[in-house]
C-alpha positions in Angstrom: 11.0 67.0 -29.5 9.5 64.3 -27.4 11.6 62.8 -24.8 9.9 59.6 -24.6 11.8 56.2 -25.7 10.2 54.5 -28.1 12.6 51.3 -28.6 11.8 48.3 -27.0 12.6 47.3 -23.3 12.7 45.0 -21.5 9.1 45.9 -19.6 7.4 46.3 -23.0 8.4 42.6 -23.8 6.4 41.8 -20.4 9.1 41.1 -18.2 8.7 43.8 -15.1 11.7 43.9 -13.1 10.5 45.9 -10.0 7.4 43.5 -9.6 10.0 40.9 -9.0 12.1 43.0 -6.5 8.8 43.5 -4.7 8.4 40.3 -4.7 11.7 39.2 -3.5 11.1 41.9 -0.7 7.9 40.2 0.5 9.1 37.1 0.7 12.2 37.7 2.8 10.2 37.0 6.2 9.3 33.6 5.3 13.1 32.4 3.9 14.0 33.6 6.8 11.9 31.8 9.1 13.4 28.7 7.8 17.2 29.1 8.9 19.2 26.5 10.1 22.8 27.5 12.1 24.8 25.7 8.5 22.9 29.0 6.3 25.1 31.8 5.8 23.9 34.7 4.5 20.5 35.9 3.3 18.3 35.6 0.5 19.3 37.9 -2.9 23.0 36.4 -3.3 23.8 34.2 -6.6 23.8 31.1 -4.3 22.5 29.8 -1.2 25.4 29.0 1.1 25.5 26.3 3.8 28.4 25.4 6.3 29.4 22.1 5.4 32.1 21.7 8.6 28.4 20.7 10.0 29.0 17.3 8.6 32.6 16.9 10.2 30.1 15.0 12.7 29.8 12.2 10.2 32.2 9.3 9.9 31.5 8.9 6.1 28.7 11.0 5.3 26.2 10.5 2.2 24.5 13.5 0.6 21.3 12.8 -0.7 19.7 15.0 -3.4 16.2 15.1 -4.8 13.9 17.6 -7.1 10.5 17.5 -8.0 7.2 19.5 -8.7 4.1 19.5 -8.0 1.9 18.8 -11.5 -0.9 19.8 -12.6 -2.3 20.3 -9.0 -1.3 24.3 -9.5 -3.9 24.6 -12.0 -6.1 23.8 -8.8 -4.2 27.0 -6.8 -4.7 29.1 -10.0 -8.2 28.2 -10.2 -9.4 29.3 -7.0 -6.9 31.5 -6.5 -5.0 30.0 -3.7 -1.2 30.0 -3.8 -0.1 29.5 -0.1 -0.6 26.0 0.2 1.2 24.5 -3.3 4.6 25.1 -1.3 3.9 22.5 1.1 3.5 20.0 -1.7 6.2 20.9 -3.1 8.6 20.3 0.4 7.0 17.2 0.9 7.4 15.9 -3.3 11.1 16.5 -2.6 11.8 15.9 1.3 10.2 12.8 1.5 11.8 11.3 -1.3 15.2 12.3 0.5 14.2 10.9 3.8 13.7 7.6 2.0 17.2 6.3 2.5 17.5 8.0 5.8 18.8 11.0 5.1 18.0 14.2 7.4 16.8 17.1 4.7 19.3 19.7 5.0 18.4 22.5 2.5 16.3 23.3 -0.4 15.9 25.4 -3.5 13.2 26.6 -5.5 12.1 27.6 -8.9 9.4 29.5 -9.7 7.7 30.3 -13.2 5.3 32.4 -13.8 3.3 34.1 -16.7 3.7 37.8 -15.1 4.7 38.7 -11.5 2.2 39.3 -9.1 4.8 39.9 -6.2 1.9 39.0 -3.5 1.2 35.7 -5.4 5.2 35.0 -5.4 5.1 36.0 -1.9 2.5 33.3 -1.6 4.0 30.5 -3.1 7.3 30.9 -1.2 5.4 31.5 2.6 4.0 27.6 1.5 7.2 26.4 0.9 9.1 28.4 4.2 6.3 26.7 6.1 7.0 23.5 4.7 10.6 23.9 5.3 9.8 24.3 9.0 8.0 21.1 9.0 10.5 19.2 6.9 13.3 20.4 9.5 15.0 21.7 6.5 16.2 25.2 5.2 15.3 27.5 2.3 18.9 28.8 1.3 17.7 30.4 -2.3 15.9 30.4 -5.0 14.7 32.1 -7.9 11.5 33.4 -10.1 11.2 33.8 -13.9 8.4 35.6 -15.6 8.0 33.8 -19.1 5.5 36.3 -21.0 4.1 34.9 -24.1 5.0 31.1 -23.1 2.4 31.6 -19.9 -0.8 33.1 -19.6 -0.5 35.9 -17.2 -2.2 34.0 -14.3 -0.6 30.6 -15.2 2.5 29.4 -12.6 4.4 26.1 -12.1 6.7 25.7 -9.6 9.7 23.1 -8.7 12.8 22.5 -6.2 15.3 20.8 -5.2 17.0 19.9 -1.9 19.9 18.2 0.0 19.8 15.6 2.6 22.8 13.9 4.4 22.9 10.1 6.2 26.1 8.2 7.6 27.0 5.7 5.1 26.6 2.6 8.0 22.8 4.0 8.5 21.6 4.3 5.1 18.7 2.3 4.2 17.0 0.5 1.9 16.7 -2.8 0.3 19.5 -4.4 1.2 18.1 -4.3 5.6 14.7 -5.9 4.8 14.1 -9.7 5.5 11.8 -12.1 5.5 8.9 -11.2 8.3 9.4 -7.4 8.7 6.4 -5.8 8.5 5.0 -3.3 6.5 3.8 -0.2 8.3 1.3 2.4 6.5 1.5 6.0 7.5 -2.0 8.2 6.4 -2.1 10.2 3.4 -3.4 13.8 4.2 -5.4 13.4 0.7 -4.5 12.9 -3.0 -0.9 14.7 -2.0 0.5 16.0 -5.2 0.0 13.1 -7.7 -2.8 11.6 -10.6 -4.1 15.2 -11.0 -4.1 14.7 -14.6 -6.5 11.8 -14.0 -9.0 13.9 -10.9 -9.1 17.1 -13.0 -10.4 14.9 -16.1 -12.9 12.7 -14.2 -14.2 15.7 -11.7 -13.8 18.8 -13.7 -13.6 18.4 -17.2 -15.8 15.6 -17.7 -18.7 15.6 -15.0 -18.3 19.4 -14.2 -17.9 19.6 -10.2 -17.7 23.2 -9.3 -14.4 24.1 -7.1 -16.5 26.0 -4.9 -19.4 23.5 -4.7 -19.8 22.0 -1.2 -19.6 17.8 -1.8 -21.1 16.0 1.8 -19.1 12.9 1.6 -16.5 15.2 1.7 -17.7 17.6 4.3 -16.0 20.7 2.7 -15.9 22.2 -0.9 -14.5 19.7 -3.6 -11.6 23.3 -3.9 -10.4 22.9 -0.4 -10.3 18.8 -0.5 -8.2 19.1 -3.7 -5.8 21.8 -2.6 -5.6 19.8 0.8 -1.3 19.8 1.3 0.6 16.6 1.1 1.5 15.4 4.2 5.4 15.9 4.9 6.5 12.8 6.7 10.3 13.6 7.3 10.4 14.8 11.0 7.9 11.6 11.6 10.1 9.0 9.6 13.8 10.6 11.4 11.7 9.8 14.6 11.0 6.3 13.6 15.2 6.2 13.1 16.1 7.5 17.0 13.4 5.5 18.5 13.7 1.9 16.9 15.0 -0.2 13.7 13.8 0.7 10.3 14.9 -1.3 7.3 13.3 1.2 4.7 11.2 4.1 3.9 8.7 4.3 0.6 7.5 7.2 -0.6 4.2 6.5 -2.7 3.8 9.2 -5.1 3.0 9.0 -8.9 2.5 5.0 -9.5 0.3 4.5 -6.8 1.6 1.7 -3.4 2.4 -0.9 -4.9 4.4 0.3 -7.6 6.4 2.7 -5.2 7.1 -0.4 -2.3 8.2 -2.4 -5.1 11.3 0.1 -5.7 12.8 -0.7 -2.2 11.9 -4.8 -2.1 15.5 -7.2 -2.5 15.2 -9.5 -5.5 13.9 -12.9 -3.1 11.6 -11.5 -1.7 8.0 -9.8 -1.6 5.7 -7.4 -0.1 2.4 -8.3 0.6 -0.2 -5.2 1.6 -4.0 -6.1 2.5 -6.5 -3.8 1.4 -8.8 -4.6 4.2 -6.6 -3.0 6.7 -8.1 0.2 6.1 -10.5 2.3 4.4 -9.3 4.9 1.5 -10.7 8.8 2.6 -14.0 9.3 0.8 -12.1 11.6 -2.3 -11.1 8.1 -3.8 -14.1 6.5 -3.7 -15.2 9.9 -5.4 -12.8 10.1 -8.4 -13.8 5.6 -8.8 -17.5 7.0 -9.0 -18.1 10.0 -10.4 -14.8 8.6 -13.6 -16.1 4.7 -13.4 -12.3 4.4 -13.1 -11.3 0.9 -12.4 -9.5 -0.2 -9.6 -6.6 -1.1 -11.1 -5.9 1.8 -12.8 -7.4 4.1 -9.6 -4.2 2.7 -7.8 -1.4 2.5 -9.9 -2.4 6.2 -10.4 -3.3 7.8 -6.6 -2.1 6.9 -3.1 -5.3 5.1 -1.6 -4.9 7.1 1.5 -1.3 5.7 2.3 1.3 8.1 1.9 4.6 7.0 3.3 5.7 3.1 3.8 8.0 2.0 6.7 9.3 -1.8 6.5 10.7 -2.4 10.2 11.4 -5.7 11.6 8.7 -7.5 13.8 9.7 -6.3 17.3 9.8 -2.9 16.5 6.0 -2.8 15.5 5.0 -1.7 18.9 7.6 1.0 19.3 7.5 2.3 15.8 3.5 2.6 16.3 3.3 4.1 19.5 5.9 6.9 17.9 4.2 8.1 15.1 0.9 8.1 17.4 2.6 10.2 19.6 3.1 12.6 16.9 -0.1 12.5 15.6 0.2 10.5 12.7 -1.8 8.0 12.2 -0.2 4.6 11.2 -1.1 0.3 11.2 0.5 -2.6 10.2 -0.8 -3.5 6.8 1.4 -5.9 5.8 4.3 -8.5 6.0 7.8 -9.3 3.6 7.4 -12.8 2.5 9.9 -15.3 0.1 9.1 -14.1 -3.3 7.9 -17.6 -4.4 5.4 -17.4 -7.2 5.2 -13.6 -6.9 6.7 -11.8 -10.4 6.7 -8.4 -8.7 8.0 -7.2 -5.9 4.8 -6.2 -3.9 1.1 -6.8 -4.1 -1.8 -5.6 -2.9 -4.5 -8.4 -1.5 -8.2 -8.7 -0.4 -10.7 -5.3 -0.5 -10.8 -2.2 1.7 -12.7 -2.1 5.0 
């Protein structure tokens, strides 16, 4: 009599439990490159523990809590088989948003889905977001990966997260600091970040057939690499602007394009005012306008134009606020002023054409 089991398991439903242990195992090096002094304990507990007494610091202090993904820009990792750069998009999608009032990111948390566990592939995904941890100052206290056979394709992934921020009450910003002159400074985008992949995919992929691994000139690099190029993560950069000089606001632009996103943090009265002509979008926009005839309207209330993060600072810190992100690397210009709403119905605009 055989002494095979015929009933069904788990594993025969597609669900393999010791590729996920592997996996877990694989990506212990990277968590743990991302520990702050608050983290207790390692990674494979139920939760993620951090020392809270490390706010006793603060007078009153805020927590500030984001989550996000990435969209569709995975189908990009999937494509060309890439998955160690997706996690920096997805630190930045929920960091920046958290620095945006002020906050200093704290810790994150991670979901991961995926169509069947390939535990280097996990490992993969969570090394991009460690290292994006590391740059967002931030750590990766847990986590967790399901395998959905039968709802995914065995190759298909999406991932997500959420994180944790904290600001003293008297320093939080936002609408109600900005006045009439601040200016508006523009921090560089590092590329199409992690929004309006719905639209690029369309226009480049599915309707005039660019190859991933095709070369493009006015790129300089395969149209692959320019797409899976990580968002920037601005958060170390914007809590430098914050110890070196007054800042009335942060704005993240993400999905909705600049406008739409500086809107959010402009005071009813008053009115932002961004001109175009202050500098010239990176040469992937002008590709996706092109090659999709998309107007320019709807080109940016869908990507970021090459601006990725918004600071609004009062007139004499310009200089300051300048020379700081330049000494980080980053680079940044005035491109635009608050003004009395007037005639405006919207809270920001964009004027005049690119240089």
């Amino acid at each position: 009599m055989s002494s095979e089991t015929t009933g069904a398991s788990y594993a025969s439903a597609g669900v393999d439990i010791e590729a996920g242990d592997r996996a877990v195992e694989l990506m212990k090096e990277w968590v743990k490159k991302t520990g702050r002094p608050e983290v207790l304990g390692g990674l494979g507990g139920f939760a993620g523990l951090f020392d809270a007494s490390a706010l006793k610091r603060y007078e009153r202090p805020l927590l500030a809590s984001a989550t996000d993904g990435v969209g569709t820009k995975v189908d990009i990792a999937r494509r060309l088989g890439v998955y160690d750069t997706i996690g920096h998009d997805l630190v930045a999608m929920v960091m920046d948003d958290i620095v945006v009032c002020g906050a200093e990111p704290l810790f994150m948390t991670d979901y991961i889905c995926v169509g069947k566990v390939h535990p280097e592939r996990v490992a993969a995904i969570v090394k991009g977001i460690a290292e994006g941890c590391v740059l967002a100052g931030c750590a990766l206290i847990g986590g967790e990966t399901a395998e959905h056979p039968g709802l995914l394709g065995e190759d298909d992934f999406d991932v997500a997260g959420a994180g944790t921020g904290v600001v003293e009450a008297d320093r939080l910003l936002g609408p109600d600091r900005i006045r009439t002159g601040d200016a508006v400074i523009a921090m560089a985008a590092s590329g199409l970040h992690s929004n309006g992949y719905s639209l690029v995919r369309h226009v480049l992929l599915d309707r005039a057939g660019l190859p991933l691994e095709g070369h493009v000139e006015d790129l300089g690099r395969t149209l692959g690499e320019e797409l899976l190029e990580p968002t920037r993560i601005y958060s170390l950069d914007c809590l430098a602007l914050i110890r070196t000089t007054e800042v009335h606001a942060f704005s993240h632009v993400t999905g909705g394009g600049l406008a739409a996103n500086l809107a959010r943090v402009i005071p009813d009265g008053l009115h932002a005012v961004v001109d175009r002509s202050t500098w010239t979008p990176a040469p992937v926009f002008d590709l996706v306008a092109k090659t999709g005839d998309v107007e320019r309207l709807e080109l940016e209330k869908t990507l970021n134009m090459g601006v990725g993060m918004i600071a609004i600072v009062p007139e004499e810190s310009v200089d300051v606020a300048l020379a700081t992100l330049a000494d980080r690397g980053l680079d940044a210009w005035v491109a635009g002023e608050i003004t009395d709403r007037g005639e405006h119905t919207t809270g920001a605009a964009l004027v005049g054409d690119h240089a």
